[in-house]
KEBARO-358685 format. One record per residue (C-alpha): residue in three letters; x, y, z. Coordinates in pm, 1 decimal. Layout:
# KEBARO-358685
<type = ALA | xx = X | yy = Y | zz = Z>;
...
END
This chain:
# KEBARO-358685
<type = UNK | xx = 2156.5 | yy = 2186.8 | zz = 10602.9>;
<type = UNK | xx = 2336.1 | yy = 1868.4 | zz = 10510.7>;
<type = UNK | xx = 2532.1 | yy = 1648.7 | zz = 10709.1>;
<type = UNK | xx = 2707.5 | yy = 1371.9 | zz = 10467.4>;
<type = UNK | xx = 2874.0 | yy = 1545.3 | zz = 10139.9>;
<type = UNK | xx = 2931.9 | yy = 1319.2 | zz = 9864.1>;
<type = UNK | xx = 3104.8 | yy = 1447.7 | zz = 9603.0>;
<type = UNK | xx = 3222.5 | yy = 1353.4 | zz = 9241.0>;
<type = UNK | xx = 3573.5 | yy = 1431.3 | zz = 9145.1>;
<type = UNK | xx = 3665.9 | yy = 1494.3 | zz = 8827.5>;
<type = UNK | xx = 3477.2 | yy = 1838.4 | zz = 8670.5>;
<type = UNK | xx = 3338.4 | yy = 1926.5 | zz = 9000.3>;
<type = UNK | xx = 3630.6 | yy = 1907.5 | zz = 9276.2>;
<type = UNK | xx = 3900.6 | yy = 1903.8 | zz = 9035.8>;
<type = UNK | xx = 3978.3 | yy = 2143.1 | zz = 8687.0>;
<type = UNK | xx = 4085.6 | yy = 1768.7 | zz = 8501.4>;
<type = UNK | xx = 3835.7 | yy = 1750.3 | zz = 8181.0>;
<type = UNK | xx = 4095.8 | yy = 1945.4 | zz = 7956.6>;
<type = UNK | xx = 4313.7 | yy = 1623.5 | zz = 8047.8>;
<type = UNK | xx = 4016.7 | yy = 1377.7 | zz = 8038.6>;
<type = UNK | xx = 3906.7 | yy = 1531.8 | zz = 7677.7>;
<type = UNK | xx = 4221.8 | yy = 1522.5 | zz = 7506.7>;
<type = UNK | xx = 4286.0 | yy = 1142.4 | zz = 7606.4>;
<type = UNK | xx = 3923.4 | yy = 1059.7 | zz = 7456.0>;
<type = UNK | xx = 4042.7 | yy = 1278.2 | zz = 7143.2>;
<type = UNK | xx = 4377.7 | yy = 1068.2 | zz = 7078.6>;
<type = UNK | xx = 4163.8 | yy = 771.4 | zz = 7188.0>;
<type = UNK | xx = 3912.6 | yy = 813.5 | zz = 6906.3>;
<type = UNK | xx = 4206.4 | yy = 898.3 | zz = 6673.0>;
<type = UNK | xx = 4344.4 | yy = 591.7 | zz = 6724.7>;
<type = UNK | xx = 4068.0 | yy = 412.9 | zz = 6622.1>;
<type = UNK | xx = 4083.8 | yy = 625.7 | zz = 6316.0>;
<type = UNK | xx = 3723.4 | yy = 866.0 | zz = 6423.9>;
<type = UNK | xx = 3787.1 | yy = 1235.9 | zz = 6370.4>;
<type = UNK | xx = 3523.8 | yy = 1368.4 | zz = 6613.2>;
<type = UNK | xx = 3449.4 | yy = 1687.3 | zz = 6700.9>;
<type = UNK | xx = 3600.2 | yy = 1783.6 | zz = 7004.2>;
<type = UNK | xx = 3247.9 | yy = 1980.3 | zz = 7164.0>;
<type = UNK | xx = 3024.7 | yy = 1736.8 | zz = 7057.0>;
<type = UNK | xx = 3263.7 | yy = 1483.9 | zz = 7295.5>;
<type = UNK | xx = 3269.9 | yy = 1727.1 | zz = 7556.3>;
<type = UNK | xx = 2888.4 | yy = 1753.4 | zz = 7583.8>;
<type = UNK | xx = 2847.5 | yy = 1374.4 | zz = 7566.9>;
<type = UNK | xx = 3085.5 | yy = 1359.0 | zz = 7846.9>;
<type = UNK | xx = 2885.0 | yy = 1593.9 | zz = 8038.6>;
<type = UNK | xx = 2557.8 | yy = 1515.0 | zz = 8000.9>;
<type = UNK | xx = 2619.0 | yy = 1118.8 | zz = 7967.7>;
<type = UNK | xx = 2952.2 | yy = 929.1 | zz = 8040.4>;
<type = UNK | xx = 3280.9 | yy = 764.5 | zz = 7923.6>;
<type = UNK | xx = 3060.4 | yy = 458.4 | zz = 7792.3>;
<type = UNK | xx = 2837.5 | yy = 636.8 | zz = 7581.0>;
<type = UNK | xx = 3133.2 | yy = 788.1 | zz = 7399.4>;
<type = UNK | xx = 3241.7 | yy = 439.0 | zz = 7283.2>;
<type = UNK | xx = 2867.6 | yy = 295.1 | zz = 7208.4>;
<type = UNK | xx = 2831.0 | yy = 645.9 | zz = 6983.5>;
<type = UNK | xx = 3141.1 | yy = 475.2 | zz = 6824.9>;
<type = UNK | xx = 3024.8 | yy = 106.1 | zz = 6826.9>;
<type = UNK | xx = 3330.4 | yy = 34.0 | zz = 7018.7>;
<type = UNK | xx = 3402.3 | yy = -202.1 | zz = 7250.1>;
<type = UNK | xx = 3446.2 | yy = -29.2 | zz = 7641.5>;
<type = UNK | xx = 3691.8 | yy = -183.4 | zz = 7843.0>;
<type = UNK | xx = 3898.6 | yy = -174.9 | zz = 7515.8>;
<type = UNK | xx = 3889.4 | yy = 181.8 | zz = 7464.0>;
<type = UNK | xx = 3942.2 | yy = 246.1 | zz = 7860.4>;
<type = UNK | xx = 4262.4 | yy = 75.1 | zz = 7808.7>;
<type = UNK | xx = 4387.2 | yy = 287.0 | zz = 7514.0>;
<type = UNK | xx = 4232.3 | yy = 598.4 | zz = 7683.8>;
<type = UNK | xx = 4449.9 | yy = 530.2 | zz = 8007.0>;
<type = UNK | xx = 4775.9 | yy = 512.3 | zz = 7807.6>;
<type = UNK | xx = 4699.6 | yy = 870.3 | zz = 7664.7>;
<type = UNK | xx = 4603.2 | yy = 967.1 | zz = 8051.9>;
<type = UNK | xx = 4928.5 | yy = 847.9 | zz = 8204.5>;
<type = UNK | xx = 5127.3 | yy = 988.1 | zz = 7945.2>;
<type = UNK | xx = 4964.4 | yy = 1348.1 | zz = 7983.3>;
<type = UNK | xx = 5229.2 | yy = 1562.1 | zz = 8161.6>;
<type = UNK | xx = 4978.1 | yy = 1785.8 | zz = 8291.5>;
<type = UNK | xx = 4828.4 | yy = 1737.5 | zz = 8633.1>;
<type = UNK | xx = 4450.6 | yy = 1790.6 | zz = 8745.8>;
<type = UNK | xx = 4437.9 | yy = 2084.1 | zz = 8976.7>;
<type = UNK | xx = 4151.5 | yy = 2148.4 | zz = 9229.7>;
<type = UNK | xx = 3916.7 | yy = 2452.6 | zz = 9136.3>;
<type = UNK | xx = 3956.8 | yy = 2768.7 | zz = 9307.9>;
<type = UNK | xx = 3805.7 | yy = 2753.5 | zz = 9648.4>;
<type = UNK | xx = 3735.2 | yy = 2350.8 | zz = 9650.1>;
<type = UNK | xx = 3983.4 | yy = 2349.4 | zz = 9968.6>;
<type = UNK | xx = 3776.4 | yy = 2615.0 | zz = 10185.5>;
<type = UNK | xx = 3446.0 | yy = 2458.4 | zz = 10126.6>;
<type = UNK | xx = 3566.9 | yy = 2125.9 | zz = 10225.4>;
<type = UNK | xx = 3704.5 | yy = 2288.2 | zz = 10494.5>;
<type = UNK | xx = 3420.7 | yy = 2449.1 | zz = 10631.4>;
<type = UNK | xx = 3235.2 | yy = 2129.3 | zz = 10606.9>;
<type = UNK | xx = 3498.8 | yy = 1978.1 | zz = 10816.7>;
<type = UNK | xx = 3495.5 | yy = 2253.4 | zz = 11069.3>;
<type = UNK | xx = 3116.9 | yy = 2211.5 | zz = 11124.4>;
<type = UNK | xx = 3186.0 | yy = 1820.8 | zz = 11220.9>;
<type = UNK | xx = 3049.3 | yy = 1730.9 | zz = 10896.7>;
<type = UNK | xx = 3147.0 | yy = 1477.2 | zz = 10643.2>;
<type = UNK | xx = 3329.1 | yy = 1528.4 | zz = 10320.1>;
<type = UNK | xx = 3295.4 | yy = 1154.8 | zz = 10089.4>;
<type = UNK | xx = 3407.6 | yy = 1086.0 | zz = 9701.5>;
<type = UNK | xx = 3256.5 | yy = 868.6 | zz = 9448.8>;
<type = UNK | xx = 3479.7 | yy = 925.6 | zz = 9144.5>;
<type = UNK | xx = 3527.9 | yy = 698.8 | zz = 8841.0>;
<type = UNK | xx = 3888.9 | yy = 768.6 | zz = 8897.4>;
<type = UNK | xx = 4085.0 | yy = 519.0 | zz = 9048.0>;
<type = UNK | xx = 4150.5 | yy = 563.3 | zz = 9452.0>;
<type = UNK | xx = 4490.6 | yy = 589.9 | zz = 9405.3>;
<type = UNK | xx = 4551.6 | yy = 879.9 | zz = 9161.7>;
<type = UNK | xx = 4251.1 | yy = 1039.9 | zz = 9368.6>;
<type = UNK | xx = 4451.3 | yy = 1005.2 | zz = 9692.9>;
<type = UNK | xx = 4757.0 | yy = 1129.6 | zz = 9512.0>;
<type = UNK | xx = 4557.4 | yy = 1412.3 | zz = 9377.9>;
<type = UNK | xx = 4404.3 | yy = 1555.9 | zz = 9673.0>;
<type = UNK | xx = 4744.6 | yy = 1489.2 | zz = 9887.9>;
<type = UNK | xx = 4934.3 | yy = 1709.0 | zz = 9637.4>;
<type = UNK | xx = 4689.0 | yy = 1990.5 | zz = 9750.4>;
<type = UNK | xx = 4685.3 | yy = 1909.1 | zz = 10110.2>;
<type = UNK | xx = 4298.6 | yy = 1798.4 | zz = 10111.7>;
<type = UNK | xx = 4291.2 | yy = 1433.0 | zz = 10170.9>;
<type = UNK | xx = 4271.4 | yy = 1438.0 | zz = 10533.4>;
<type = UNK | xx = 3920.1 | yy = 1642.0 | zz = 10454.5>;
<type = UNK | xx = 3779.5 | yy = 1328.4 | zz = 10324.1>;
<type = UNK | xx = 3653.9 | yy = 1038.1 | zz = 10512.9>;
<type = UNK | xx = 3650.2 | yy = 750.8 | zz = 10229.6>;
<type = UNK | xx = 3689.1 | yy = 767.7 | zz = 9826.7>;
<type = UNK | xx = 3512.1 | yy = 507.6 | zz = 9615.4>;
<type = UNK | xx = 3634.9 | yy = 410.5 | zz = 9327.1>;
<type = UNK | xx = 3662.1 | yy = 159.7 | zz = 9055.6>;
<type = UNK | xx = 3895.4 | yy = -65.7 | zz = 9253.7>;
<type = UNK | xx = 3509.3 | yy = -144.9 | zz = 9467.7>;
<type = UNK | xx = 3370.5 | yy = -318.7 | zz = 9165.9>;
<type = UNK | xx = 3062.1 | yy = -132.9 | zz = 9215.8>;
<type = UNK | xx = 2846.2 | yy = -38.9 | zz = 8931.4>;
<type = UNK | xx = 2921.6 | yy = 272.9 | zz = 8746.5>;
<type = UNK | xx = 2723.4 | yy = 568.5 | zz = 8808.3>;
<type = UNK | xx = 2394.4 | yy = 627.8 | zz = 8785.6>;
<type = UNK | xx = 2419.7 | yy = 306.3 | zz = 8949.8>;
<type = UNK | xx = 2341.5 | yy = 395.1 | zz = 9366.1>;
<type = UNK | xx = 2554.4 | yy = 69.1 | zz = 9459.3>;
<type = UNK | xx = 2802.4 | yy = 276.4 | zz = 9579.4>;
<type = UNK | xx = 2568.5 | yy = 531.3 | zz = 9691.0>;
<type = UNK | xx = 2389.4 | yy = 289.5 | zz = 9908.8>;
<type = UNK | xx = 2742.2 | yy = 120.6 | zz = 10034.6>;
<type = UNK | xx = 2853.9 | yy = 492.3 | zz = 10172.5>;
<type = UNK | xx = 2513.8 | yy = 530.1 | zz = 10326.6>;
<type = UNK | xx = 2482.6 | yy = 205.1 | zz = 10508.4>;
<type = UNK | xx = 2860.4 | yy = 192.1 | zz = 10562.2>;
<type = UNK | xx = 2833.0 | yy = 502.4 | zz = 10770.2>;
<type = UNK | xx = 2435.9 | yy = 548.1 | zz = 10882.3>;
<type = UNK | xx = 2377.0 | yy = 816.5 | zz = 10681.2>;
<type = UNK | xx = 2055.8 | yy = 981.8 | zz = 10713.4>;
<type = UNK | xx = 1905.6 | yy = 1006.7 | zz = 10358.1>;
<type = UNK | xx = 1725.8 | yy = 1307.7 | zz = 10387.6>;
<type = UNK | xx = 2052.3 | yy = 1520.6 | zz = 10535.6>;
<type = UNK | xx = 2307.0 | yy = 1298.0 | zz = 10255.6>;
<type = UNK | xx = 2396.9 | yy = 1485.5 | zz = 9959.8>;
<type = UNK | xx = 2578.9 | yy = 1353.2 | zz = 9626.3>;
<type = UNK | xx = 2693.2 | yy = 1677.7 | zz = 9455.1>;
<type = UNK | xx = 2818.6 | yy = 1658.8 | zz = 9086.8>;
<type = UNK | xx = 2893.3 | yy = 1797.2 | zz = 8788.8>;
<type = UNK | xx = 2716.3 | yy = 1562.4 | zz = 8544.0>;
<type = UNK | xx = 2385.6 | yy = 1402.3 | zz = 8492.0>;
<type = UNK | xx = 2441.6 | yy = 1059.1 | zz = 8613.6>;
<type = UNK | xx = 2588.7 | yy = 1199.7 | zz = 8972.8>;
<type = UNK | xx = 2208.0 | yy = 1343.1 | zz = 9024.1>;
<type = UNK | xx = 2071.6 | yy = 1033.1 | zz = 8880.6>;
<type = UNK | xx = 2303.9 | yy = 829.5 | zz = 9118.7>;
<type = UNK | xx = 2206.3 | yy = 1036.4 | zz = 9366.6>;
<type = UNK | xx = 1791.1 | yy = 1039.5 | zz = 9301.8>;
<type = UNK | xx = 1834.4 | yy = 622.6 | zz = 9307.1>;
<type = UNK | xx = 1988.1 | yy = 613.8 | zz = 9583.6>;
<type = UNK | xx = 1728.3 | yy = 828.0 | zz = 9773.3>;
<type = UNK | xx = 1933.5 | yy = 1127.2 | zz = 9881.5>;
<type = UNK | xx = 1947.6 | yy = 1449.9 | zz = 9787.5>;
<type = UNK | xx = 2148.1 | yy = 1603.9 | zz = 9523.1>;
<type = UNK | xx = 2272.8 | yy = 1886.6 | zz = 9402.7>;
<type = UNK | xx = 2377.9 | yy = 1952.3 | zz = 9043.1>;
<type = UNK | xx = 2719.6 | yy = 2142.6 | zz = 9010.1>;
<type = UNK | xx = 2710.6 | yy = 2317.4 | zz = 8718.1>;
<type = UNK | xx = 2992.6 | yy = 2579.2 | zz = 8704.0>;
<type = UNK | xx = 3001.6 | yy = 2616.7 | zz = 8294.0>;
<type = UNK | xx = 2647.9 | yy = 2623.2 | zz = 8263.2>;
<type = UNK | xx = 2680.6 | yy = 2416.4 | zz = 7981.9>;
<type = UNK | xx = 2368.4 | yy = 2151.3 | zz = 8031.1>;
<type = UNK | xx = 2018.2 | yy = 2242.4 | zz = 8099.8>;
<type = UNK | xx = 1704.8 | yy = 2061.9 | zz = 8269.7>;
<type = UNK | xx = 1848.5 | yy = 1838.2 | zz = 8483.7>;
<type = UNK | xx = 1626.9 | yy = 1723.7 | zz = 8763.7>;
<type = UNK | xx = 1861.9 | yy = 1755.4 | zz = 9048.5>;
<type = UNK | xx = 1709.8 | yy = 1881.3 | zz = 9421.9>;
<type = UNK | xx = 1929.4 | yy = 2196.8 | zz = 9375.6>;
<type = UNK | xx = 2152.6 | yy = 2377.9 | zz = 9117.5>;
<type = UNK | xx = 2480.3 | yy = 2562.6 | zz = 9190.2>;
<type = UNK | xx = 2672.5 | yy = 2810.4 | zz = 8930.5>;
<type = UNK | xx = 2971.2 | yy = 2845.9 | zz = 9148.8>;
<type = UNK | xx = 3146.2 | yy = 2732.4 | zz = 9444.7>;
<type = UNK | xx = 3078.1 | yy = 3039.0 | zz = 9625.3>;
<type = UNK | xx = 2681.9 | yy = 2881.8 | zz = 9593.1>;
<type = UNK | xx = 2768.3 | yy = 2611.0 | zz = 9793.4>;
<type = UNK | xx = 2862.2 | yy = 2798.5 | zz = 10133.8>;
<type = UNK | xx = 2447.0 | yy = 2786.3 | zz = 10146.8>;
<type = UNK | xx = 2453.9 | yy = 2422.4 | zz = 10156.2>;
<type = UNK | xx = 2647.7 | yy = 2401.3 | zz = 10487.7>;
END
């Protein structure tokens, strides 16, 4: 169906927003906000990192730093979700292309998916360290697109929030909206998958 697979990392490849929630939790703590833990979650999900800290009033790059401290000093490492390997796989085996756009840096990406064996499965990871615009920016959309001579129509950006679908609608491809908790309704992606069994249809 497709032929370019564009993923986001964090929440949709990778189990990491347990890690990612509890470093925004300290964060706000340290600036002396008790918040409540869901509400953060579902502003997370259904906006981004930034919107946490304008809820706040709080200056961004700021509370990135802080929040990275907390990160890096988290013991725990992200794991991929059950049967993220096999679909990348298959995508692979059909001489398809497997691409991240992450908010995570490159590096702990790289690191992440080489723990797992998975990072020969991916042809490039974009990241922070491109000074692109954040997502739903399509900068870096439209960077992996020309880059490689993607056609739009058979390019996918598959995520697990809002802004990957919006990223993906400005950028012209399609998108598909990975939504494995069910937790946000009435976004406007192209298609909707509960689980990663769902995907196998998209290949």
């Amino acid at each position: 169906m497709f032929e370019e697979y564009i993923w986001d990392f964090d929440g949709t490849l990778y189990d990491s927003y347990p890690v990612i929630l509890d470093g925004f939790m300290a964060t706000l703590n340290d600036y002396g906000i008790q918040a409540d833990r869901r509400e953060i979650y579902q502003i997370l999900k259904e906006k981004s990192s930034a919107s946490v800290a304008e809820k706040y009033q709080l200056d961004f790059d700021e509370f990135t730093k802080v929040y990275k401290k907390h990160e890096a000093n988290d013991p725990r490492i992200p794991v991929s979700y059950p049967g993220t390997k096999e679909i990348l796989e298959a995508i692979v085996a059909k001489g398809k292309k497997n691409y991240i756009l992450t908010h995570r840096l490159v590096a702990s990406t790289q690191e992440l998916l080489e723990r797992e064996g998975m990072l020969h499965l991916v042809e490039e990871i974009v990241g922070p360290e491109n000074n692109f615009p954040r997502k739903p920016n399509p900068a870096a959309l439209n960077y992996l697109v020309d880059k490689y001579q993607m056609n739009p129509n058979k390019t996918v950006m598959i995520g697990d929030r809002t802004m990957d679908v919006d990223a993906g609608k400005n950028a012209g491809v399609q998108s598909i909206f990975y939504d494995l908790e069910e937790l946000l309704e009435d976004v406007a992606a192209d298609y909707t998958v509960r689980s990663v069994e769902e995907m196998t249809q998209f290949i």
